[in-house]
N, C-alpha and C positions, 0 to 999 in steps of 0.2 A: 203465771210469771212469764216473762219476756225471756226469747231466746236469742241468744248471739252465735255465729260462728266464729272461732279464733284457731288459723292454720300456724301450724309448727311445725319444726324440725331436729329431731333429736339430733340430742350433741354426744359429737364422739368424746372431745374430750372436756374434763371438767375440772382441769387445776384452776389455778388463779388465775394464770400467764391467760390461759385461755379466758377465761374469764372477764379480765382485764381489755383482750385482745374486740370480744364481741360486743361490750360497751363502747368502742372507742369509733364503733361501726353503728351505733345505735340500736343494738342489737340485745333483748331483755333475756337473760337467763332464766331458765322457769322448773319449776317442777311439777311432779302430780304423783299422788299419792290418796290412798284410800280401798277402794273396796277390792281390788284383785290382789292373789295371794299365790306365792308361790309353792312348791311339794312341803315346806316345811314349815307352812303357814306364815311365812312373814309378810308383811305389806310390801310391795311392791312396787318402788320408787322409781319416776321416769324422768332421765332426766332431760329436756329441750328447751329450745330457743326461740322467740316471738320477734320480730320486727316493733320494734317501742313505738311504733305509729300506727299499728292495727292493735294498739293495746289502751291506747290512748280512750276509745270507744265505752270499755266499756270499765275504764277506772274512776276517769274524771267523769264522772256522773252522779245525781243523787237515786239514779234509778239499778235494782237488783236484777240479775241475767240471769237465768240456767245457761250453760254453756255447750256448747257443741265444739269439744277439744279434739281436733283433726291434727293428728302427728303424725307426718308423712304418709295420708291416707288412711289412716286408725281413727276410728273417730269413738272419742269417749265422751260421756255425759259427766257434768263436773260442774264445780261452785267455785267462785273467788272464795280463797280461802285468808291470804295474805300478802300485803303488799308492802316493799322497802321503798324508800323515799332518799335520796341522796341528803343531810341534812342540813346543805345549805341553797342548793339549786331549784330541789324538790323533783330530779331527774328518777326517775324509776331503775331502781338496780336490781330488784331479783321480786317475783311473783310464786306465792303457794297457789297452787290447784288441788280443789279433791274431788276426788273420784266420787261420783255418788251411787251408792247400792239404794234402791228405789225400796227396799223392803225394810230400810232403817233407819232412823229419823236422823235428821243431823240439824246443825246449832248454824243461825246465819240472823246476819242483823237485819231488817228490817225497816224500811222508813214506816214515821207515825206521821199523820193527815188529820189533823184537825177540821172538825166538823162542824157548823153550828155558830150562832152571836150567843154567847155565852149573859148570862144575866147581870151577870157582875159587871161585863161589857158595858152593859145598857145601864147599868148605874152611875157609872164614870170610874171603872176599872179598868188593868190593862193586863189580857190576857198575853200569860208569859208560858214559852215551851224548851223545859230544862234538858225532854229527851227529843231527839230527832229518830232516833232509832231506838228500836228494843228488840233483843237477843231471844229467838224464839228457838225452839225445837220441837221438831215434828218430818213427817213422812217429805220426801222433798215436793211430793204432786198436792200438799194441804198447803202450802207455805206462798203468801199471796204475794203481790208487787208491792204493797203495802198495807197496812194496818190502821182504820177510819176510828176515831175515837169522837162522840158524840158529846160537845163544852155545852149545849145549850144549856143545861138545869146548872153550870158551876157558877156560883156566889161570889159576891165579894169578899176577898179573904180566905176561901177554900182551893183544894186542889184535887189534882185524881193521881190516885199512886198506883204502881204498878198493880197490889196488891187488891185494889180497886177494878182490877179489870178481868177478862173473862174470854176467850176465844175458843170455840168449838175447834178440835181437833189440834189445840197448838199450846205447849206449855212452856209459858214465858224464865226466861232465866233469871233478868234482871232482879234484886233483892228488894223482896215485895213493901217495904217503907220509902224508895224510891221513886221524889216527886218526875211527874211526866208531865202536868203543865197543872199552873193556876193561876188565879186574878189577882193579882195588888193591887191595892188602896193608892189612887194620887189624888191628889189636891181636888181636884173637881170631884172624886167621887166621895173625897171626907165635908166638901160645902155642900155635899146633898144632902149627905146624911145628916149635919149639924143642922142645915133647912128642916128639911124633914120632920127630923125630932123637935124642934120647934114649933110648927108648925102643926104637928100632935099635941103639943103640950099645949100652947096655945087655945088648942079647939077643949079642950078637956078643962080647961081653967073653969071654973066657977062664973057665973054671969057677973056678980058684982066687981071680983076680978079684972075684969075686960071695961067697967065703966070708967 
């Protein structure tokens, strides 16, 4: 997995007002939370600030980070956890981080990469992809940049579901009847077929048949 660095600054204060005040600076409110714990075991919530334009990097992308969370010199290891979207601007208003403990598996989405000219393809089908990502869980050092999934043998009319799939070291969450991609039928692949089978039937008729 790719690393990123992202520097911060914890915040002293964290009403609204302030809140308010550090959006209006372009300024992304953040948290992080996860593996450290304090005397009486509770997780241990931090809370800082990111410049919306060193964040920019590594949100709008379709590629996964490990991160290298530097708050005023602290540097912690952590995952995009969650992200708020203003819901008309699409301006970034508050970012989860978590803390990652390298000895316990945790859940992160994934991009899927199709591989292969799918058969169906080459009949006059059009391979279609319902998931772009799938939610795995596993140690954070198993968990790739993405997930290769091999359409060469997929048919016309078939598909591969989660359920259908299989990763060494990585246990997928998504609900295994869950199409991930298949081939439909269009117009040029039902006039092959209708050829085709024609064209079988034809050869198989009878000689007198054919006079």
């Amino acid at each position: 997995m790719k690393s990123i660095e992202i520097k911060g600054t914890v915040r002293k204060n964290v009403g609204k007002k302030a809140t308010k005040e550090l959006r209006k600076q372009d300024i992304v409110p953040c948290i992080v939370y996860g593996a450290p714990k304090n005397d009486k075991g509770e997780t241990i919530v931090t809370h800082f600030q990111v410049a919306a334009k060193d964040l920019r990097k590594l949100i709008y992308t379709p590629h996964i980070y490990a991160i290298d969370l530097n708050i005023d010199g602290e540097v912690k290891n952590a995952i995009l956890q969650e992200v708020q979207f203003h819901p008309l601007t699409d301006k970034i208003l508050h970012v989860d981080f978590l803390h990652i403990d390298e000895q316990k598996p945790i859940k992160m989405n994934v991009p899927v990469v199709l591989e292969g000219l799918a058969v169906g393809v080459q009949a006059g089908g059009k391979l279609n992809q319902q998931m772009r990502k799938l939610t795995v869980k596993a140690l954070y050092t198993a968990i790739p940049e993405h997930i290769k999934i091999d359409v060469t043998n997929l048919k016309l009319g078939k598909s591969i579901k989660v359920g259908d799939l299989n990763f060494e070291g990585l246990e997928l969450i998504n609900p295994k009847q869950s199409v991930v991609c298949s081939v439909k039928a269009t117009r040029t692949s039902v006039e092959t077929t209708e050829t085709a089978a024609a064209e079988t039937e034809e050869a198989a008729a009878p000689a007198d048949d054919k006079a």
